[in-house]
PDB file of N, CA, C and O in Angstrom, chain B, residues numbered from 101:
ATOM      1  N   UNK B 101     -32.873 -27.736 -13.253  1.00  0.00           N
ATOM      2  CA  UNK B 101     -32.300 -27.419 -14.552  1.00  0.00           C
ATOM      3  C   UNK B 101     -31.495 -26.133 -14.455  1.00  0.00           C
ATOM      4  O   UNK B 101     -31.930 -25.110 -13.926  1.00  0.00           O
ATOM      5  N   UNK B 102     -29.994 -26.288 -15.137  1.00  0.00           N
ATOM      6  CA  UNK B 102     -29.662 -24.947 -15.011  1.00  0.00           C
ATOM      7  C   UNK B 102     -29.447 -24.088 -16.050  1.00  0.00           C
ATOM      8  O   UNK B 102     -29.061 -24.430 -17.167  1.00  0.00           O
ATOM      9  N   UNK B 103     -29.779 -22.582 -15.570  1.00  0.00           N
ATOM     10  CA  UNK B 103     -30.134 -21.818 -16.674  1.00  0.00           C
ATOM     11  C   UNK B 103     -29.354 -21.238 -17.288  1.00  0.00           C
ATOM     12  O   UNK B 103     -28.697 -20.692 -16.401  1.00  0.00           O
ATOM     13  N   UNK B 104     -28.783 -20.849 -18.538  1.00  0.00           N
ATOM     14  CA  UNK B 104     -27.477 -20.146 -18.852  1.00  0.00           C
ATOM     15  C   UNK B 104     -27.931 -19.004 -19.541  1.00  0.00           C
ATOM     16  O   UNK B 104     -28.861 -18.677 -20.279  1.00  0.00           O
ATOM     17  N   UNK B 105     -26.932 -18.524 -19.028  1.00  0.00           N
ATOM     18  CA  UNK B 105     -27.287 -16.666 -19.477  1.00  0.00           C
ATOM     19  C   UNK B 105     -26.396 -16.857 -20.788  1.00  0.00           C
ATOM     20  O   UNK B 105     -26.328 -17.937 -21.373  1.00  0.00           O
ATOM     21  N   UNK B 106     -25.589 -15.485 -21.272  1.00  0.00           N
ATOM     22  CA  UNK B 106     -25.524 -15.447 -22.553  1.00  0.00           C
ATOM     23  C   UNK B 106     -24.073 -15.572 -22.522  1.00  0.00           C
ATOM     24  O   UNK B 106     -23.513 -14.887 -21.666  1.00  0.00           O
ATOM     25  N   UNK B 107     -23.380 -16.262 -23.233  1.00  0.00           N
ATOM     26  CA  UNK B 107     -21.792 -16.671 -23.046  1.00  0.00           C
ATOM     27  C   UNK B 107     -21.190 -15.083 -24.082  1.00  0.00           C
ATOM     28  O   UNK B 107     -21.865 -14.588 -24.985  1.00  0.00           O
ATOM     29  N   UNK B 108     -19.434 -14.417 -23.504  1.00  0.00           N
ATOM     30  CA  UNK B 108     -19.024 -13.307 -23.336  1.00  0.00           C
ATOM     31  C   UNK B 108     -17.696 -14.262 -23.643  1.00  0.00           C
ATOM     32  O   UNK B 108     -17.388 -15.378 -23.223  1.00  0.00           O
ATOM     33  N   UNK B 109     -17.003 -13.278 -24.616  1.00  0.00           N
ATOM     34  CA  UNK B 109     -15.255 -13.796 -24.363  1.00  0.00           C
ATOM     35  C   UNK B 109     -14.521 -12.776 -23.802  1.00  0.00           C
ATOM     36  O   UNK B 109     -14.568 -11.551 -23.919  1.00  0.00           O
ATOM     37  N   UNK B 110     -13.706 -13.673 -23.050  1.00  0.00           N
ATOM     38  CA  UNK B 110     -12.854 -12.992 -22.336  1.00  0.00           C
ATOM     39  C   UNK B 110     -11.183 -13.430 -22.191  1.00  0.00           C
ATOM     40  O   UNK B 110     -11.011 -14.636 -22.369  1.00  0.00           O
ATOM     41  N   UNK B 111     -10.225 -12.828 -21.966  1.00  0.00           N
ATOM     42  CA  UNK B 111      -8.994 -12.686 -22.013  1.00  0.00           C
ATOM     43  C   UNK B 111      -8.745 -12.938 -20.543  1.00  0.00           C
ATOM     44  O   UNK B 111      -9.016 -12.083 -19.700  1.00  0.00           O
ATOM     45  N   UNK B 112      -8.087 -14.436 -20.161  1.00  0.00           N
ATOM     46  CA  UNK B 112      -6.920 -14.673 -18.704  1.00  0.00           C
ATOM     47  C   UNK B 112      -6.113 -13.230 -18.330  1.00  0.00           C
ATOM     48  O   UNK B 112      -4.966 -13.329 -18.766  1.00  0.00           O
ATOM     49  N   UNK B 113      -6.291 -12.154 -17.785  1.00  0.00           N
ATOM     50  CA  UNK B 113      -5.381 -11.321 -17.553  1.00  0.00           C
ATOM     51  C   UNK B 113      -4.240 -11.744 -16.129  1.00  0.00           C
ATOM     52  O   UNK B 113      -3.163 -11.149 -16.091  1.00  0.00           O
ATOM     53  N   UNK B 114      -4.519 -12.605 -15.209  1.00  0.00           N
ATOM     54  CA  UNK B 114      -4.139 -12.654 -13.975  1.00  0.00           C
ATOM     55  C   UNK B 114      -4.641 -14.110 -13.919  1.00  0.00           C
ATOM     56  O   UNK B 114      -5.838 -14.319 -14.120  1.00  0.00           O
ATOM     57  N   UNK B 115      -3.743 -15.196 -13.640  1.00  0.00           N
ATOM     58  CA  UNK B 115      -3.996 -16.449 -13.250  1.00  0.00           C
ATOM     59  C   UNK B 115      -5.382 -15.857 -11.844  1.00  0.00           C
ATOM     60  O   UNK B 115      -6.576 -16.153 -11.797  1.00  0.00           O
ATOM     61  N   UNK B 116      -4.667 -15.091 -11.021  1.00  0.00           N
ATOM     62  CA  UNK B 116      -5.862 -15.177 -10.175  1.00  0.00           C
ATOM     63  C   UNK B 116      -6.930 -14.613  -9.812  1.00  0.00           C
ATOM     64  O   UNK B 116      -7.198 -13.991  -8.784  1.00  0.00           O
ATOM     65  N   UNK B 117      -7.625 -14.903 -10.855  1.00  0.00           N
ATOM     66  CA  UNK B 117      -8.839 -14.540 -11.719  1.00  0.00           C
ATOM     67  C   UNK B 117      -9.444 -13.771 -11.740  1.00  0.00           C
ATOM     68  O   UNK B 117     -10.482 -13.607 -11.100  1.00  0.00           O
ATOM     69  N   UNK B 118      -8.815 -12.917 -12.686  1.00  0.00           N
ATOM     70  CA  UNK B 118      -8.951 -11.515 -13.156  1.00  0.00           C
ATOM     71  C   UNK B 118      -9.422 -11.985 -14.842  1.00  0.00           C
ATOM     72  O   UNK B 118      -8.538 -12.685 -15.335  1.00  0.00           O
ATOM     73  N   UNK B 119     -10.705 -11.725 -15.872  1.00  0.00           N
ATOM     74  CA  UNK B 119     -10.733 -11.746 -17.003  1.00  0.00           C
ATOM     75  C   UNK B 119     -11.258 -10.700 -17.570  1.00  0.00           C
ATOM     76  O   UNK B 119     -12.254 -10.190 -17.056  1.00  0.00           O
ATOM     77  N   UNK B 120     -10.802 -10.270 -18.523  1.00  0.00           N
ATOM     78  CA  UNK B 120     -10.598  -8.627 -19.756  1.00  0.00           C
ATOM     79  C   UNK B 120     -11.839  -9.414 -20.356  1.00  0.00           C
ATOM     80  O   UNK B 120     -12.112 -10.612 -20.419  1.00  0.00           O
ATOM     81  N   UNK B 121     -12.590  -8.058 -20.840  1.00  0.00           N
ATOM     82  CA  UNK B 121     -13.632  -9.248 -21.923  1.00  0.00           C
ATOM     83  C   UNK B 121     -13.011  -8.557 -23.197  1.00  0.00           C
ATOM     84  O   UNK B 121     -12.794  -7.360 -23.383  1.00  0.00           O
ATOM     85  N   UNK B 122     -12.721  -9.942 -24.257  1.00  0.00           N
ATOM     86  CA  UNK B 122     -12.133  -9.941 -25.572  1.00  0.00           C
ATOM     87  C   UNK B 122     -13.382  -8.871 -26.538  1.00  0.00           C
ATOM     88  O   UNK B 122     -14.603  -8.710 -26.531  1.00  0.00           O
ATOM     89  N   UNK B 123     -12.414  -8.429 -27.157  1.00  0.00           N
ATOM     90  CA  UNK B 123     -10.873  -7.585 -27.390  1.00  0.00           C
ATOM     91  C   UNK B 123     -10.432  -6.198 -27.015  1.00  0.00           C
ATOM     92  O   UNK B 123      -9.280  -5.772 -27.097  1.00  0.00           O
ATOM     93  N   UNK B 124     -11.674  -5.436 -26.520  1.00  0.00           N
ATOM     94  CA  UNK B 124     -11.738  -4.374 -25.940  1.00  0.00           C
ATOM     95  C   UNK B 124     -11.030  -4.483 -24.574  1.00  0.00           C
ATOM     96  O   UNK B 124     -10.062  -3.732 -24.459  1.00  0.00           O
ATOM     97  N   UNK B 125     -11.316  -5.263 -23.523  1.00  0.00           N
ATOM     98  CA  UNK B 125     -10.353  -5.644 -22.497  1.00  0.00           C
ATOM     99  C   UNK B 125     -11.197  -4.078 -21.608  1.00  0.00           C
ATOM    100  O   UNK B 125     -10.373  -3.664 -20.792  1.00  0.00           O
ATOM    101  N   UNK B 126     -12.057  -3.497 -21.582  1.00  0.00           N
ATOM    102  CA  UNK B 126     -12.337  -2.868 -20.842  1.00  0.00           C
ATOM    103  C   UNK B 126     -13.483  -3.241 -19.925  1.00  0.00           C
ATOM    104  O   UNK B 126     -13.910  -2.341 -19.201  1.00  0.00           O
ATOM    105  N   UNK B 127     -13.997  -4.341 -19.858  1.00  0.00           N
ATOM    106  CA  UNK B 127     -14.671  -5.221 -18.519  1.00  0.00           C
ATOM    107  C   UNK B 127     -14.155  -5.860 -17.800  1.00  0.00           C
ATOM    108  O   UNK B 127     -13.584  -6.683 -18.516  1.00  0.00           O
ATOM    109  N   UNK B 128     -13.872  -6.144 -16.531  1.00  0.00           N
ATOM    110  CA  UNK B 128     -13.226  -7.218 -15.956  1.00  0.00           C
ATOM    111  C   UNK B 128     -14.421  -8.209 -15.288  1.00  0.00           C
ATOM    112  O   UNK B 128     -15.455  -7.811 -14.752  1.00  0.00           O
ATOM    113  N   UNK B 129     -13.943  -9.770 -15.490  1.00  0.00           N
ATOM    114  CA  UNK B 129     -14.912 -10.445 -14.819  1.00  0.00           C
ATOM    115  C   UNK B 129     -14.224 -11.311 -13.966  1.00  0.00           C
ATOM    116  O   UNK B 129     -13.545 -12.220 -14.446  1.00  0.00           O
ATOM    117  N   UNK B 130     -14.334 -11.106 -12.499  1.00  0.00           N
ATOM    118  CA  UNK B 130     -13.953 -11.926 -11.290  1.00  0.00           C
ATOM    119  C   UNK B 130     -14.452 -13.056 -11.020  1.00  0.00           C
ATOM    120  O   UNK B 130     -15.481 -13.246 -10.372  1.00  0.00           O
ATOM    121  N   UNK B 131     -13.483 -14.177 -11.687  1.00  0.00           N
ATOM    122  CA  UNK B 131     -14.168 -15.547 -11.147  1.00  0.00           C
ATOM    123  C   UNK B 131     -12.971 -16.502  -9.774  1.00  0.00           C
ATOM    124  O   UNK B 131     -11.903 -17.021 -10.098  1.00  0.00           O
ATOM    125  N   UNK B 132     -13.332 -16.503  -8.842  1.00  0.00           N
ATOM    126  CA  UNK B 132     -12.573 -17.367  -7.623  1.00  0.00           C
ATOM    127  C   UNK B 132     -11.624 -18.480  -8.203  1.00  0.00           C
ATOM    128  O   UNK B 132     -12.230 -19.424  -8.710  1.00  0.00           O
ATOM    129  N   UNK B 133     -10.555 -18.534  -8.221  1.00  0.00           N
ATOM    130  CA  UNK B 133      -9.829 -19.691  -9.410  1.00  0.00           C
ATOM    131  C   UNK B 133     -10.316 -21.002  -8.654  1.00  0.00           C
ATOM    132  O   UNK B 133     -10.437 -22.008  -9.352  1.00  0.00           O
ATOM    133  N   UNK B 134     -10.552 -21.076  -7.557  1.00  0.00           N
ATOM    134  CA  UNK B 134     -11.677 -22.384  -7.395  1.00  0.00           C
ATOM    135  C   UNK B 134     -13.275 -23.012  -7.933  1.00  0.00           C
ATOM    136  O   UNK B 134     -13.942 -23.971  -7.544  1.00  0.00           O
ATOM    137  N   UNK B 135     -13.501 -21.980  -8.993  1.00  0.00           N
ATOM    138  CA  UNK B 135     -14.272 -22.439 -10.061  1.00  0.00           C
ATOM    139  C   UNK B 135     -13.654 -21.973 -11.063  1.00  0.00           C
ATOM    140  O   UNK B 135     -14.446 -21.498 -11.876  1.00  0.00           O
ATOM    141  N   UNK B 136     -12.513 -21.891 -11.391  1.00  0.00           N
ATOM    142  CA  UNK B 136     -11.984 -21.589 -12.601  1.00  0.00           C
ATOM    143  C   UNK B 136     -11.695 -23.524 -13.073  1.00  0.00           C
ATOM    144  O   UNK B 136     -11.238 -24.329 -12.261  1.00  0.00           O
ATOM    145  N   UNK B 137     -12.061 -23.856 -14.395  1.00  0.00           N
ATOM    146  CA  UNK B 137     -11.712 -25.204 -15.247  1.00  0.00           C
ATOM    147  C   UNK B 137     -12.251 -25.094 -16.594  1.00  0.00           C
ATOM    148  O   UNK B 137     -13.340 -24.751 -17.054  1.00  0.00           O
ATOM    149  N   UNK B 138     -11.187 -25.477 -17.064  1.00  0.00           N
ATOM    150  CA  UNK B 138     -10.187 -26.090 -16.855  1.00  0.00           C
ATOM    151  C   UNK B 138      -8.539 -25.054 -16.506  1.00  0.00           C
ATOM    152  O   UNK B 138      -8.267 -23.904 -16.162  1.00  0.00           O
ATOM    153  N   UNK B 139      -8.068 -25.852 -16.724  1.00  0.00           N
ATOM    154  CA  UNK B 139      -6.613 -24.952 -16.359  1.00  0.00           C
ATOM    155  C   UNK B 139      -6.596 -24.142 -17.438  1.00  0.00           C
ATOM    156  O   UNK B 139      -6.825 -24.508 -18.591  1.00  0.00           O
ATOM    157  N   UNK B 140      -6.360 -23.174 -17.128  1.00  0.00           N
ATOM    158  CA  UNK B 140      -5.721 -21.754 -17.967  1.00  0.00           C
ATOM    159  C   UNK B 140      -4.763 -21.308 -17.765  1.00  0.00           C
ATOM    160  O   UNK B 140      -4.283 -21.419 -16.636  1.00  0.00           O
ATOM    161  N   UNK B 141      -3.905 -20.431 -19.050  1.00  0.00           N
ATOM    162  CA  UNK B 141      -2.737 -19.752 -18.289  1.00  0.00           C
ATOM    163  C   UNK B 141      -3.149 -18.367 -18.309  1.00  0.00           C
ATOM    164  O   UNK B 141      -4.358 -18.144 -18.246  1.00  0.00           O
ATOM    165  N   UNK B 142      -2.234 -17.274 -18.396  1.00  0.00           N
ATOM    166  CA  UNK B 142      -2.349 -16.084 -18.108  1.00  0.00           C
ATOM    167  C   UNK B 142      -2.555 -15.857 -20.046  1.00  0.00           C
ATOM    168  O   UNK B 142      -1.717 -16.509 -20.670  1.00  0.00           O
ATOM    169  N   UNK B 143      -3.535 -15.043 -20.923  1.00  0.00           N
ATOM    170  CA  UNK B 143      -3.480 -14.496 -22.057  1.00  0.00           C
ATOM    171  C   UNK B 143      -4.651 -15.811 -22.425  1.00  0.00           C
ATOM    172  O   UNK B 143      -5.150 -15.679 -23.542  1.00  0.00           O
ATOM    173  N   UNK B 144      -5.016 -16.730 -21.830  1.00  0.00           N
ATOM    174  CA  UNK B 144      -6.061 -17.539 -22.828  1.00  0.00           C
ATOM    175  C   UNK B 144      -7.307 -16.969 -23.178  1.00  0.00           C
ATOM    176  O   UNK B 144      -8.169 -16.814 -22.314  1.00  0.00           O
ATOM    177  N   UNK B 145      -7.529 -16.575 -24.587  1.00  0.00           N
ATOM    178  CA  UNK B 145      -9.022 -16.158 -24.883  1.00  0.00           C
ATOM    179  C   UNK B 145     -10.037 -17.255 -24.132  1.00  0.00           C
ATOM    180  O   UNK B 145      -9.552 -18.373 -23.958  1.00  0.00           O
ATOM    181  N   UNK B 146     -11.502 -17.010 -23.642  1.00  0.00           N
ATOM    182  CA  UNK B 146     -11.893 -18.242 -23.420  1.00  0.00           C
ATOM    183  C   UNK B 146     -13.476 -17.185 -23.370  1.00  0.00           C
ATOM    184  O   UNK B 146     -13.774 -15.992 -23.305  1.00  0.00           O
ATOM    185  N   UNK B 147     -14.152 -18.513 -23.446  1.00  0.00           N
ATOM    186  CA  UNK B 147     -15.653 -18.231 -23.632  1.00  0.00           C
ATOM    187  C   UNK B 147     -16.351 -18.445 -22.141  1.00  0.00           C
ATOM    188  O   UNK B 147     -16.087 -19.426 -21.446  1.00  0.00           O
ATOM    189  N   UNK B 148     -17.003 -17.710 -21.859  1.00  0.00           N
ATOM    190  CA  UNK B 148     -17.718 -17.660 -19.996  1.00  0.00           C
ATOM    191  C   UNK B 148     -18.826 -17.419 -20.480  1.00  0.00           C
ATOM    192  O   UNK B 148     -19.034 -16.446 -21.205  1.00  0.00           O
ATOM    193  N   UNK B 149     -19.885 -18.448 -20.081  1.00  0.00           N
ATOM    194  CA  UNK B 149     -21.588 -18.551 -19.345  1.00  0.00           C
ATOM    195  C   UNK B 149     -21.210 -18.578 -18.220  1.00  0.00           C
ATOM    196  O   UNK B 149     -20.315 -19.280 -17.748  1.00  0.00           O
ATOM    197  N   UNK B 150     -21.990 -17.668 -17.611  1.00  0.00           N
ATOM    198  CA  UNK B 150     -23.017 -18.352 -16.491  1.00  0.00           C
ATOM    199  C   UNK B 150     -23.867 -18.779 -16.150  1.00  0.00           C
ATOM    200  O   UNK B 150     -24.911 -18.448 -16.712  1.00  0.00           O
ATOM    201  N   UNK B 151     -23.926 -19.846 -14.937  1.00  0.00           N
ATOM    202  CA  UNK B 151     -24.954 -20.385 -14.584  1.00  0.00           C
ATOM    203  C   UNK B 151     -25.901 -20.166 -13.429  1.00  0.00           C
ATOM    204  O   UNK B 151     -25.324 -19.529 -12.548  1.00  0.00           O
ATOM    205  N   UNK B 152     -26.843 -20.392 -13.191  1.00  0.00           N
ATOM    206  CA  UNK B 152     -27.529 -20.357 -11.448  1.00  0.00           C
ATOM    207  C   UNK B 152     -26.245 -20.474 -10.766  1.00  0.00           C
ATOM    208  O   UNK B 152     -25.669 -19.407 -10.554  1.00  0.00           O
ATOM    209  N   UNK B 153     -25.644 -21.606 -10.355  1.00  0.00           N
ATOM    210  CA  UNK B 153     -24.771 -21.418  -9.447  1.00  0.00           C
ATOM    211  C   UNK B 153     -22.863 -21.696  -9.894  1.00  0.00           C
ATOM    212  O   UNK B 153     -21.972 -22.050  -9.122  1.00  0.00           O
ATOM    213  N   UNK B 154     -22.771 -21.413 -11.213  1.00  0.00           N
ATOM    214  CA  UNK B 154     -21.710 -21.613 -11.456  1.00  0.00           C
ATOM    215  C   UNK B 154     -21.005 -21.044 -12.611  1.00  0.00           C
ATOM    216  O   UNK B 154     -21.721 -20.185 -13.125  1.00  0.00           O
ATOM    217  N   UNK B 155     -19.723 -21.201 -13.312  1.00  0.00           N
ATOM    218  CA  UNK B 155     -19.022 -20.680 -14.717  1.00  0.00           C
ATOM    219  C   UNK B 155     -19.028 -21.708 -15.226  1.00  0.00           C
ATOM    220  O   UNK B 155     -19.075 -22.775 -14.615  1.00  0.00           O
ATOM    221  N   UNK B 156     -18.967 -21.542 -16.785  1.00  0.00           N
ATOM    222  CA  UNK B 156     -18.476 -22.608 -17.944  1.00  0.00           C
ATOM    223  C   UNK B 156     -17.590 -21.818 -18.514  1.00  0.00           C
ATOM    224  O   UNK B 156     -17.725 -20.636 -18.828  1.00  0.00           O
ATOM    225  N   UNK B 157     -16.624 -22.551 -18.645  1.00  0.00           N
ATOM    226  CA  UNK B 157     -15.581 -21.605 -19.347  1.00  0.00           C
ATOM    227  C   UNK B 157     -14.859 -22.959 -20.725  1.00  0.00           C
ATOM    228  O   UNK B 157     -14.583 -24.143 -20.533  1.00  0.00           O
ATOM    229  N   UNK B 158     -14.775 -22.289 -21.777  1.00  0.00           N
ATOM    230  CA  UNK B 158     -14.350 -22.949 -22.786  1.00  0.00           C
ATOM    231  C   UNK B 158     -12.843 -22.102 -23.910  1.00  0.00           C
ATOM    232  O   UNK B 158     -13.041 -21.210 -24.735  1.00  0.00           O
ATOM    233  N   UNK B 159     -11.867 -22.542 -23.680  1.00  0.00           N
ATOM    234  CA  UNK B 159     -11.095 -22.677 -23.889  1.00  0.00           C
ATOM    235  C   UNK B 159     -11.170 -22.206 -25.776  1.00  0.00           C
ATOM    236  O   UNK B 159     -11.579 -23.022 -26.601  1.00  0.00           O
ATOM    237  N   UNK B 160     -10.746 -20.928 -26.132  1.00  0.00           N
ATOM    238  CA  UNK B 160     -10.779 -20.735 -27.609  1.00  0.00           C
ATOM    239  C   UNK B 160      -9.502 -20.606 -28.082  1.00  0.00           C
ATOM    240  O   UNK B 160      -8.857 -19.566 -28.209  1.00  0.00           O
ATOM    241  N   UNK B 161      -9.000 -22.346 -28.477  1.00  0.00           N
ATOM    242  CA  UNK B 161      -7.503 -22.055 -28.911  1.00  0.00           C
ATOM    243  C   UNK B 161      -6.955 -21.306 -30.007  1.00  0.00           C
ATOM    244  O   UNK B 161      -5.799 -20.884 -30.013  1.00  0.00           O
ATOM    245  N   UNK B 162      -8.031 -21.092 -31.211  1.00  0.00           N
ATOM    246  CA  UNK B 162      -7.299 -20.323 -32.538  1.00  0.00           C
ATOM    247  C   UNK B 162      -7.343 -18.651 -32.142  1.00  0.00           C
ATOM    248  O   UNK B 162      -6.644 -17.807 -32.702  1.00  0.00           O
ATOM    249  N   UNK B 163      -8.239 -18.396 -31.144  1.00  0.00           N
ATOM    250  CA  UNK B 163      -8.150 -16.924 -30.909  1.00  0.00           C
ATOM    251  C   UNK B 163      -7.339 -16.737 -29.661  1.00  0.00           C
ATOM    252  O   UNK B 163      -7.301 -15.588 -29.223  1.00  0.00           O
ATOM    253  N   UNK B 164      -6.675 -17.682 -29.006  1.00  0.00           N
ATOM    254  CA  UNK B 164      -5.475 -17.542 -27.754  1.00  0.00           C
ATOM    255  C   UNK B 164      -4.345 -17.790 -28.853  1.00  0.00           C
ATOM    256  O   UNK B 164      -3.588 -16.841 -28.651  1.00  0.00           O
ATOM    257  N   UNK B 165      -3.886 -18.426 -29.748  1.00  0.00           N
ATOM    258  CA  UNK B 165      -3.366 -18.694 -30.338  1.00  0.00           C
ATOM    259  C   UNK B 165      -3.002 -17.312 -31.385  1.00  0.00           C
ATOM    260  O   UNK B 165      -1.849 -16.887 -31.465  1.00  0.00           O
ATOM    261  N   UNK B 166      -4.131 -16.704 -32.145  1.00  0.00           N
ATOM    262  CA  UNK B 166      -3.622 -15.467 -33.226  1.00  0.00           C
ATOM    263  C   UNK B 166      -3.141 -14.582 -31.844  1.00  0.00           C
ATOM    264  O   UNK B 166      -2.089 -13.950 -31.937  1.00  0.00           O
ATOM    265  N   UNK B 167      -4.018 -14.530 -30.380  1.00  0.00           N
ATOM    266  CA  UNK B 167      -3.253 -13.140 -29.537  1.00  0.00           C
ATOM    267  C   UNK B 167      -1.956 -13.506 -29.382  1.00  0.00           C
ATOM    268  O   UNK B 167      -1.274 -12.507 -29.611  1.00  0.00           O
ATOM    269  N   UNK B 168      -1.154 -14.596 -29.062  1.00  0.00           N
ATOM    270  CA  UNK B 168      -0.099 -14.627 -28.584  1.00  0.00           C
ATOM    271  C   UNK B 168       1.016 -14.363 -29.632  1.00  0.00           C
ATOM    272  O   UNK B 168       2.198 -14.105 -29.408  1.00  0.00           O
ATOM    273  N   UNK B 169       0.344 -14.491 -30.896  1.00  0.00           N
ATOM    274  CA  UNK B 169       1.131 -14.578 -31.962  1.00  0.00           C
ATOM    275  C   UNK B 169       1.289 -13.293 -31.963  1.00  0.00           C
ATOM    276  O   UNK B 169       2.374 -12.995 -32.462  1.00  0.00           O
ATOM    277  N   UNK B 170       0.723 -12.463 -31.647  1.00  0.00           N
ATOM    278  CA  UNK B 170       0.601 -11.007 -32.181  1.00  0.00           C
ATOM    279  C   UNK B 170       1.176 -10.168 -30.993  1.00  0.00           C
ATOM    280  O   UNK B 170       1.710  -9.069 -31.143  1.00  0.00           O
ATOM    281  N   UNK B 171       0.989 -10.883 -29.649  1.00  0.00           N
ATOM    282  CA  UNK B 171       2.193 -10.505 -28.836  1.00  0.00           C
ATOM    283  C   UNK B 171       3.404 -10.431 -28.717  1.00  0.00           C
ATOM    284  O   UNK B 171       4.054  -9.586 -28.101  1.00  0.00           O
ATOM    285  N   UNK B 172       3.869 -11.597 -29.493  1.00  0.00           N
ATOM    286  CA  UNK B 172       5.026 -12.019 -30.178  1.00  0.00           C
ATOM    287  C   UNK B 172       6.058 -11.031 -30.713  1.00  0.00           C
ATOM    288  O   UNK B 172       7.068 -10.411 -30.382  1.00  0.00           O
ATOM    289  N   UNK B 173       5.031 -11.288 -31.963  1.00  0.00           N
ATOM    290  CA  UNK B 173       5.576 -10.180 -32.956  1.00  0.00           C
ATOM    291  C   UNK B 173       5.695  -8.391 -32.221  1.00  0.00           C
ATOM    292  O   UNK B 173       6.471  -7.573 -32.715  1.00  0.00           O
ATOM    293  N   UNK B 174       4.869  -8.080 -31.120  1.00  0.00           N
ATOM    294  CA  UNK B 174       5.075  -6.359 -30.699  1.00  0.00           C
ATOM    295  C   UNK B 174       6.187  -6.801 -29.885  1.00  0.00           C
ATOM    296  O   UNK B 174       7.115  -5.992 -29.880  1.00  0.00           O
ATOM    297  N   UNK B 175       6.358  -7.789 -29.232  1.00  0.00           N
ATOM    298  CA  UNK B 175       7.341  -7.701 -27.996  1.00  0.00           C
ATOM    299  C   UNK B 175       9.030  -7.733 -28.720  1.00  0.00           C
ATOM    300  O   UNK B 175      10.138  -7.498 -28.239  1.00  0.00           O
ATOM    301  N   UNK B 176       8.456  -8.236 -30.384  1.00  0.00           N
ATOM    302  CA  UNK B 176      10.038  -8.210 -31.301  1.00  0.00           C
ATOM    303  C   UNK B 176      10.168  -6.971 -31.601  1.00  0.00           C
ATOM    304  O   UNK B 176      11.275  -6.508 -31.325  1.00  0.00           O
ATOM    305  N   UNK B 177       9.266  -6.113 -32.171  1.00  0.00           N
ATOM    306  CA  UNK B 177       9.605  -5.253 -32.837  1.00  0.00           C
ATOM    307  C   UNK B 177      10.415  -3.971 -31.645  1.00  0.00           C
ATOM    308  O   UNK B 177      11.199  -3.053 -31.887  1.00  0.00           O
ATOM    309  N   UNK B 178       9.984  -4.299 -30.747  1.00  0.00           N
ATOM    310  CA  UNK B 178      10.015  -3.743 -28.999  1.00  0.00           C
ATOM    311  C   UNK B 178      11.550  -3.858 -28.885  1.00  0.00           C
ATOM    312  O   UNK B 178      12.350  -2.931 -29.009  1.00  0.00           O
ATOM    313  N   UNK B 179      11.782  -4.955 -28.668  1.00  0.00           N
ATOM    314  CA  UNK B 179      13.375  -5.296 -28.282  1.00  0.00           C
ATOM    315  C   UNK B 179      14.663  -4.781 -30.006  1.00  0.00           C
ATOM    316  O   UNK B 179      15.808  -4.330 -30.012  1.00  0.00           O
ATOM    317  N   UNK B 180      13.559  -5.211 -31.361  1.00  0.00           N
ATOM    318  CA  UNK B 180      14.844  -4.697 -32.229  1.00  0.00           C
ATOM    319  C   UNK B 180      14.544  -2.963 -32.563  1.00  0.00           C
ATOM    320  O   UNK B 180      14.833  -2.360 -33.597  1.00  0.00           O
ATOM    321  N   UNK B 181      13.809  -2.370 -31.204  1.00  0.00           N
ATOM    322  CA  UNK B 181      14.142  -0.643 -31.650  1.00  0.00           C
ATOM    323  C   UNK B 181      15.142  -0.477 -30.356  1.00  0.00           C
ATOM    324  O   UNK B 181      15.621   0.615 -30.051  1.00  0.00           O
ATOM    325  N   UNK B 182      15.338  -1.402 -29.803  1.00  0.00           N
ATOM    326  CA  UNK B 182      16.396  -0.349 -29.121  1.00  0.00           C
ATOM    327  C   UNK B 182      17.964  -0.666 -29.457  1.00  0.00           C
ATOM    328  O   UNK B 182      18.851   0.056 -29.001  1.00  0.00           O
TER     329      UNK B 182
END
């Protein structure tokens, strides 16, 4: 039986697998992208258990979804000050 510890969100910083834990972004958690699944891109919020011998990672689209939005919007306001 496998045992799961306590699931942590975390932020895709680096396809190769580098994750920020959400929203503070001041933990990093190193997972081998050969147990990284499903596919992620770089900025996906996502939810990580661990297991005895492995990750679960779950995919949180409305909170990858408000960050990017909000990246959006700084990277506009960015380009109409200069």
């Amino acid at each position: 039986m496998r045992k799961m510890m306590e699931k942590k969100r975390y932020t895709l910083d680096r396809i190769d697998d580098v994750f920020l834990e959400y929203p503070r972004e001041e933990e990093e958690l190193l997972i081998p992208v050969s147990k990284i699944s499903p596919k992620l891109s770089e900025g996906d919020v996502v939810c990580i258990s661990k297991t005895d011998t492995d990750y679960v990672i779950e995919v949180l689209e409305d909170e990858t979804e408000i960050m990017k939005d909000k990246v959006a919007t700084l990277l506009e306001k960015l380009k109409n000050k200069k």
